[in-house]
C-alpha positions as CSV (number, residue, x, y, z in Angstrom):
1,X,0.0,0.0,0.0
2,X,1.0,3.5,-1.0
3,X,1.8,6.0,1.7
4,X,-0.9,9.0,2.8
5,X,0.6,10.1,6.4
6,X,3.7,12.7,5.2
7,X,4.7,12.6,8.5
8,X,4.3,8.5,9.2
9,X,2.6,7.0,6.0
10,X,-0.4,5.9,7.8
11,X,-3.6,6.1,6.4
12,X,-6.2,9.4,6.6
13,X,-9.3,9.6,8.6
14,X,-12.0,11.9,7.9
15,X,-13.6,13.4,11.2
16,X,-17.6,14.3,10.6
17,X,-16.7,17.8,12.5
18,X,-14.3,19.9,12.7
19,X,-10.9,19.5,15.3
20,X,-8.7,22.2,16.4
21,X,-5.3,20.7,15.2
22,X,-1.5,21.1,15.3
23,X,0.5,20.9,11.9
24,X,2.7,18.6,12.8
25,X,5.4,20.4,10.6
26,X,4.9,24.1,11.5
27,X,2.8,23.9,15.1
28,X,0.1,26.0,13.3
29,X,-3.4,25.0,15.2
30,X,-6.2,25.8,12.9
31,X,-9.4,23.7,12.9
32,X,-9.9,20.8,9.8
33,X,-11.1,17.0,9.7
34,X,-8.2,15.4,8.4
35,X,-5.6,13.8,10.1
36,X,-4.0,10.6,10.1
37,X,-4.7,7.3,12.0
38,X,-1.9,8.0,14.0
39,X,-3.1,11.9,14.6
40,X,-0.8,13.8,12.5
41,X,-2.2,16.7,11.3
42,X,-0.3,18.8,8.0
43,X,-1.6,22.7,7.2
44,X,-2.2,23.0,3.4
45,X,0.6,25.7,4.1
46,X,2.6,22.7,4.7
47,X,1.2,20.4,2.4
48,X,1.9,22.5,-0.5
49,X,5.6,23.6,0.4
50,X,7.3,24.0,-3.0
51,X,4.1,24.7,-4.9
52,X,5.8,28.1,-6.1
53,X,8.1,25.9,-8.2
54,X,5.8,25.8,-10.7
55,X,5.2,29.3,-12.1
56,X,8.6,28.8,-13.5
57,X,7.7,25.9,-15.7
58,X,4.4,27.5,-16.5
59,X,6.2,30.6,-17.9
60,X,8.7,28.6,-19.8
61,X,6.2,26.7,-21.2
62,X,4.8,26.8,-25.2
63,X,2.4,24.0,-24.9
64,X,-0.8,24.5,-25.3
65,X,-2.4,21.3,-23.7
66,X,-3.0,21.6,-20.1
67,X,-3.3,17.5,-19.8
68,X,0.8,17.8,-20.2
69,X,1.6,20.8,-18.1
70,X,0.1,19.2,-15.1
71,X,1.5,16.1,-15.6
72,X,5.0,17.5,-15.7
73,X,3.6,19.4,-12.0
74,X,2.5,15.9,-11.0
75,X,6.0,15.0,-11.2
76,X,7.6,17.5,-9.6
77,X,8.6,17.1,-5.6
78,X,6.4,18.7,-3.8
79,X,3.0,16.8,-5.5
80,X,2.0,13.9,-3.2
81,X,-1.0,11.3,-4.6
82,X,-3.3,13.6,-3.2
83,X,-3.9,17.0,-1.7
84,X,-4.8,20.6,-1.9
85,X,-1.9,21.6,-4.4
86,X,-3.9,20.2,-7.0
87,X,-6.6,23.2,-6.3
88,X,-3.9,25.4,-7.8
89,X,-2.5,23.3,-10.6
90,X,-5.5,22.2,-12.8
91,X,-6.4,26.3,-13.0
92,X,-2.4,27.1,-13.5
93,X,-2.4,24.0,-16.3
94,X,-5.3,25.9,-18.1
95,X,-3.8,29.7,-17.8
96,X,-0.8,28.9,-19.1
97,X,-2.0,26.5,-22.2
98,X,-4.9,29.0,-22.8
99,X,-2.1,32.3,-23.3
100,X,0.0,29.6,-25.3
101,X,-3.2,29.0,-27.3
102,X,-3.5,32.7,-27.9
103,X,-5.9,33.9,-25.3
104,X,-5.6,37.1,-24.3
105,X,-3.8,37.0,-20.8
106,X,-1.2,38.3,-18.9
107,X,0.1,35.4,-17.6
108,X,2.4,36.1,-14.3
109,X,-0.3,38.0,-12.4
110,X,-2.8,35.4,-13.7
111,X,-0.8,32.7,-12.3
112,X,-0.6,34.8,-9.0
113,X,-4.4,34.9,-8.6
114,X,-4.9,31.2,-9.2
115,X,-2.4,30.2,-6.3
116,X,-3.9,32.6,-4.0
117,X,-7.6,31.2,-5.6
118,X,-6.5,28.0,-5.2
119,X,-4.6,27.7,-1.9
120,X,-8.0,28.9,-0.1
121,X,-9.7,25.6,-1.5
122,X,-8.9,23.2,2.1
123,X,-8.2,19.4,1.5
124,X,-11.3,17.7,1.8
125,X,-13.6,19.9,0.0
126,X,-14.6,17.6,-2.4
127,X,-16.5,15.2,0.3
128,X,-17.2,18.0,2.9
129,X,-18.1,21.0,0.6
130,X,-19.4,18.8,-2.5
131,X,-17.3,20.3,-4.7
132,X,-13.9,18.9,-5.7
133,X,-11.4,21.6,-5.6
134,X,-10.4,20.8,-8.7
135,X,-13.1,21.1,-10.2
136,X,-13.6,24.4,-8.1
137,X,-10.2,25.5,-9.6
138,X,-11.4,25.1,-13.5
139,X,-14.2,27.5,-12.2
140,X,-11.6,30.1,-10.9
141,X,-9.5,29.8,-14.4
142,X,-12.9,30.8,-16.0
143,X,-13.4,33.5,-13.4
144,X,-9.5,34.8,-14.4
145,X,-9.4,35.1,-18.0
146,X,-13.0,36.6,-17.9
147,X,-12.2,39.1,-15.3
148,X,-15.5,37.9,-13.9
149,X,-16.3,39.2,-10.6
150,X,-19.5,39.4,-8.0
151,X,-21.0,41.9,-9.8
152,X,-19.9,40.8,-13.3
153,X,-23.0,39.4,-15.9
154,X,-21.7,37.6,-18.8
155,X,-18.5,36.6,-16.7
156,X,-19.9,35.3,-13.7
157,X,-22.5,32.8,-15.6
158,X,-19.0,31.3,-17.2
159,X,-17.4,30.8,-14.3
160,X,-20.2,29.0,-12.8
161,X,-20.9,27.5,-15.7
162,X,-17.3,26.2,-16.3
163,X,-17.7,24.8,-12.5
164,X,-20.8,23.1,-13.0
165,X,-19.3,21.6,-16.4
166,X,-15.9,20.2,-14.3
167,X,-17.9,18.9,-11.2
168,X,-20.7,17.0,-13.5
169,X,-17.6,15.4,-15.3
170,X,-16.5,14.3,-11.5
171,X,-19.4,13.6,-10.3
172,X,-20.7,11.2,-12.6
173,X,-17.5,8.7,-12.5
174,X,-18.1,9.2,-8.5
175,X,-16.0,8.5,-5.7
176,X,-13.8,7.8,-3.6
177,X,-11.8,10.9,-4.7
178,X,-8.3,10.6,-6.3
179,X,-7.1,13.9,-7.0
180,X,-5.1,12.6,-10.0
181,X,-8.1,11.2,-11.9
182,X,-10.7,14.7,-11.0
183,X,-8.0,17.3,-12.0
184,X,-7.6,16.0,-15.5
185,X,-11.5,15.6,-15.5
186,X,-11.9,18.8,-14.9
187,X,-9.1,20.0,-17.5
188,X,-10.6,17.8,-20.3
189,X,-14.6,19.8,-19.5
190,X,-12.6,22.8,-19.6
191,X,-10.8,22.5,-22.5
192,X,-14.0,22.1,-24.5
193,X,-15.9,24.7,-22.6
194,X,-13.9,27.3,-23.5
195,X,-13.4,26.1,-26.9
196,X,-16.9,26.6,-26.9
197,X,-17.6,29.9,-24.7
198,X,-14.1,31.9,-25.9
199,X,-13.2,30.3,-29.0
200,X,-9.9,29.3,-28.1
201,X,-8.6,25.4,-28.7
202,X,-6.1,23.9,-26.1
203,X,-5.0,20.5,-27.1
204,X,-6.9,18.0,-25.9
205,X,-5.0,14.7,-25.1
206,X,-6.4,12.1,-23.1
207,X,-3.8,10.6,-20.3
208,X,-3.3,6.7,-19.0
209,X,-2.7,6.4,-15.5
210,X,0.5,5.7,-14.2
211,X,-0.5,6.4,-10.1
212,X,-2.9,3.2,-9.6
213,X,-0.1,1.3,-7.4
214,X,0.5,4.7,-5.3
215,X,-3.4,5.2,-4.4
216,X,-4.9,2.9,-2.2
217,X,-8.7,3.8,-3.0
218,X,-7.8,3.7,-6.9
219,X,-11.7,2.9,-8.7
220,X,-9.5,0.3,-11.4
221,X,-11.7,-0.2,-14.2
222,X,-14.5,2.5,-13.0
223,X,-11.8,5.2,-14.0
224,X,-11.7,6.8,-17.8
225,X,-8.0,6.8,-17.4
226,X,-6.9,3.5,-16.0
227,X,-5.3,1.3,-18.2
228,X,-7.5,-1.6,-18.6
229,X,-9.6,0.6,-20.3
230,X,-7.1,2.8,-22.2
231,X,-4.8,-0.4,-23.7
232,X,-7.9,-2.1,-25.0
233,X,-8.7,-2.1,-28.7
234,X,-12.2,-1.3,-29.5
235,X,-13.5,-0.4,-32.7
236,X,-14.2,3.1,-33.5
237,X,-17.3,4.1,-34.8
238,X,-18.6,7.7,-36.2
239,X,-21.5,9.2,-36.3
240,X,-22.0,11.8,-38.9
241,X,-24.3,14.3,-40.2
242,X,-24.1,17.6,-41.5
243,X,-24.3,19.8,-38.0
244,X,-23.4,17.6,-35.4
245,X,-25.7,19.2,-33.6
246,X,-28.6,16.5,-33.1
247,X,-28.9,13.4,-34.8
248,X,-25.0,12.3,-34.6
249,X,-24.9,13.6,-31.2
250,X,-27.8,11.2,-30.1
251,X,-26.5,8.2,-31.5
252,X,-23.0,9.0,-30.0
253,X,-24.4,9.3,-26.4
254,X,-26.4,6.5,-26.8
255,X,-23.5,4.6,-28.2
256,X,-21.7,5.4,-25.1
257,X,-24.6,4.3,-22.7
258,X,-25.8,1.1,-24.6
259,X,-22.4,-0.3,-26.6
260,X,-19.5,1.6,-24.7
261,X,-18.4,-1.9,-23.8
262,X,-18.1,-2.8,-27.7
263,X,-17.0,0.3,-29.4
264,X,-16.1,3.5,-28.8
265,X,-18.5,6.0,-30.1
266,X,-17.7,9.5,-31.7
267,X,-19.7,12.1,-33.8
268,X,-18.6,14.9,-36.3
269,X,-20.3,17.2,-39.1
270,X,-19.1,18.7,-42.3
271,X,-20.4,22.2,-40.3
272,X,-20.9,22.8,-36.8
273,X,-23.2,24.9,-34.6
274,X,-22.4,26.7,-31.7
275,X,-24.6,24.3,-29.2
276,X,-26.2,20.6,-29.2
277,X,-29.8,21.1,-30.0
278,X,-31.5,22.1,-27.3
279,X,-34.6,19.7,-27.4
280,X,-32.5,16.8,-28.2
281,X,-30.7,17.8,-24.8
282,X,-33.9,17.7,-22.7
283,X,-35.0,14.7,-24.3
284,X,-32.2,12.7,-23.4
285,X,-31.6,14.2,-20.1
286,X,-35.5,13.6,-19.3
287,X,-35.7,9.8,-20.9
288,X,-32.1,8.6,-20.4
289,X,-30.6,10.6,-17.7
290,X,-27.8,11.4,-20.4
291,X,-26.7,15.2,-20.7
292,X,-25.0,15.5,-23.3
293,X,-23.8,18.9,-23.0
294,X,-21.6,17.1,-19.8
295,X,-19.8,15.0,-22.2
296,X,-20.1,16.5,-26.0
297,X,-19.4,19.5,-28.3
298,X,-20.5,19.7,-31.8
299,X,-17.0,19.0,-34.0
300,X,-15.7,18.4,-37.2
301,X,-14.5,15.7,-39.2
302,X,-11.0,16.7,-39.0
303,X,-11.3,16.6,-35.0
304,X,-12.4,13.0,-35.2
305,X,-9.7,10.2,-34.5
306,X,-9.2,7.7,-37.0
307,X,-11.9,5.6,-37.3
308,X,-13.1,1.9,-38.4
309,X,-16.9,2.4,-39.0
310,X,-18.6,5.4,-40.2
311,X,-22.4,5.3,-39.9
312,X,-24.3,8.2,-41.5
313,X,-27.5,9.6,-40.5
314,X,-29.5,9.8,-43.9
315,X,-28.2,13.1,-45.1
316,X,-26.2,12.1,-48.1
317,X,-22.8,13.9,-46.3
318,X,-20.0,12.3,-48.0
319,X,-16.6,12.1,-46.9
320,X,-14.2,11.6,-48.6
321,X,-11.1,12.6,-46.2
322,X,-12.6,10.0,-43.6
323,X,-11.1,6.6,-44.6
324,X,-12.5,3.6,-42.7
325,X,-13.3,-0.6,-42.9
326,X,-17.3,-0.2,-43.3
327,X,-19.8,2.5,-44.1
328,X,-23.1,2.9,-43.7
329,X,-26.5,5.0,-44.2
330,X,-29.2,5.2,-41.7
331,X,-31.2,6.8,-43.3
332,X,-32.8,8.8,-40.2
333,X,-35.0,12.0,-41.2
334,X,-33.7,15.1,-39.0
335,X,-36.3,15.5,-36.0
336,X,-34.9,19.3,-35.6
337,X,-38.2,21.9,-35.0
338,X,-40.4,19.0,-34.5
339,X,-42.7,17.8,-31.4
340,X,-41.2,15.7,-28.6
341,X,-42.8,12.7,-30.1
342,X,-41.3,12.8,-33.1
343,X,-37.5,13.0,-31.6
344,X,-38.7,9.9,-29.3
345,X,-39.7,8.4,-32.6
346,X,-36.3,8.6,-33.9
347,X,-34.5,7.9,-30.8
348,X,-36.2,4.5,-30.6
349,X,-35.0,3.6,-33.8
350,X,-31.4,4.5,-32.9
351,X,-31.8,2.0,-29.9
352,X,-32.8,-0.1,-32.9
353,X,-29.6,0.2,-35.0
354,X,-27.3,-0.3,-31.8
355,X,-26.9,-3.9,-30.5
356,X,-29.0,-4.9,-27.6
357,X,-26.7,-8.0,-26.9
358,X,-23.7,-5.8,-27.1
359,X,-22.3,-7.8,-30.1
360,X,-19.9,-6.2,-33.1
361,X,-18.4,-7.9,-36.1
362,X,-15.3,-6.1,-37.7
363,X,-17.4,-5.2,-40.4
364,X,-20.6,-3.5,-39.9
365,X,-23.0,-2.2,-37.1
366,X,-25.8,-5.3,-37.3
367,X,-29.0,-4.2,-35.6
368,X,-30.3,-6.2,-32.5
369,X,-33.8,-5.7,-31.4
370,X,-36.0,-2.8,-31.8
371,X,-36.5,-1.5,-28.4
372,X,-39.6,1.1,-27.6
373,X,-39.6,3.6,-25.5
């Protein structure tokens, strides 16, 4: 087992109330619920010693995908498996590849703000306050490059919207928390919200974890990023229509909840639209507890990974650029600016097309069993 003590290695307790409690390192006595086994008690002060290190990487830095800045932070010293330094790296991450991506930032004073943002975040939040600190720090990058503040319109809906986006994205792989696994979460939902909200693209890379031996609540195969689920080799199917704003989207959320097992599921258009249709959101919310607005973000072809099976709605898009083993037409009209029924209609038949027995050959998307809503 991996050690969580600094001070002995022993394991962390979580008290229901708060404790008045002496760092063990600097004799500070400040109230918190954390402590070890053992009843060693470490300040965040304490906890994050070193954390200035990384400003100078940040400012060195050209990259533009926050996934790799923080995992060079991650390896730095002063990061342990978990704790509150990662409440200041995921919004630091973002900063720095957003002014690399050409946002419009200053970055030094930027970087300022999100440490002392950050370092007010205490461990623990994420069970105590319900909102994982990194998650809170996305929020807090939105809040900096936005200049939001209390009184701000525009900028203050971001912010919380960029908060609500990260902590969804937490929330729904659930707990226990590793702070490894929530911070590049919330830097993935980030990345496409403000692709989204400020028209500026990070790069979006996807990690495999290298930390499961060093965290002794790791979730294994629940967790997007452990490799059991990274090294395997599904097929790749997608979902294409002319907007990507409804019909592909549908049948690549579905995909995900019915055949994620099978294949991996993806959606692009020729064009895109700022926002998912909003009807097809409620819908799916309202029948399958999906929201797709969570997870997805209308896209192009050229965004798209390569691919082995490209299934298109019924709106003659041809693409030519999008090599793959099998294609096919599915010949679904576009519900858009019709009633609810009709989009329940068509979602019924995309159930249809995707296999109810969770079965794929290599060459083509075989319907199983038409299933009614």
């Amino acid at each position: 087992m991996s050690e969580e003590c600094l001070i002995c290695g022993a394991p962390l307790e979580y008290l229901e109330q708060d404790t008045v409690m002496e760092c063990a390192i600097c004799h500070k006595k400040e109230p918190s619920k954390t402590r070890c086994v053992h009843g060693h008690y470490v300040c965040n002060s304490c906890h994050t010693h070193g954390l200035d290190g990384i400003f100078g990487l940040c400012l060195a830095s050209d990259s533009t995908d926050p996934i790799a800045l923080i995992r060079q932070m991650m390896a730095m010293p002063f990061c342990h498996m978990h704790g509150p330094e990662h409440h200041v790296m995921v919004g630091a991450a973002l900063l720095t590849a957003y002014k690399n991506a050409g946002g419009e930032l200053d970055l030094e004073p930027a970087l300022r703000e999100i440490a002392s943002r950050g370092r007010a975040v205490p461990g623990g939040a994420c069970g105590f306050w319900g909102a994982c600190g990194a998650g809170v720090s996305a929020g807090q990058y939105m809040a900096i490059v936005t200049r939001s503040t209390p009184l701000a319109a525009e900028p203050w809906g971001l912010s919380n919207r960029m908060t609500a986006r990260a902590l969804e994205a937490i929330g729904q792989v659930g707990g226990p928390r590793c702070c490894k696994r929530d911070s590049w979460l919330a830097i993935l939902a980030a990345i496409d919200f403000t692709r989204e909200q400020l028209g500026v693209t990070m790069k979006r890379s996807v990690p495999t974890c290298d930390f499961c031996a060093q965290n002794n609540q790791c979730i294994g195969k629940r967790c997007p990023f452990a490799p059991v689920n990274r090294h395997k080799s599904k097929p790749k199917v997608a979902f294409v229509c002319v907007h990507n704003s409804c019909r592909s989207q549908i049948a690549e959320a579905l995909g995900k909840a019915l055949a994620a097992d099978v294949f991996e599921s993806y959606s692009a258009g020729t064009e895109v639209k700022p926002q998912i249709n909003h009807d097809a959101v409620r819908l799916m919310k309202q029948v399958y507890g999906i929201d797709m607005e969570a997870t997805q973000h209308s896209k192009l072809l050229a965004d798209l990974p390569a691919v082995d099976i490209v299934v298109t709605m019924g709106c003659n898009v041809q693409c030519p650029a999008l090599p793959c083993r099998h294609r096919e037409d599915w010949g679904l009209d576009d519900p858009t600016g019709q009633s609810d029924a009709v989009f329940l209609k068509r979602s019924s038949m995309w159930k249809c097309f995707l296999l109810s027995e969770g079965e794929i050959d290599s060459k083509k998307v075989r319907p199983g069993r038409r299933t009614e809503l």
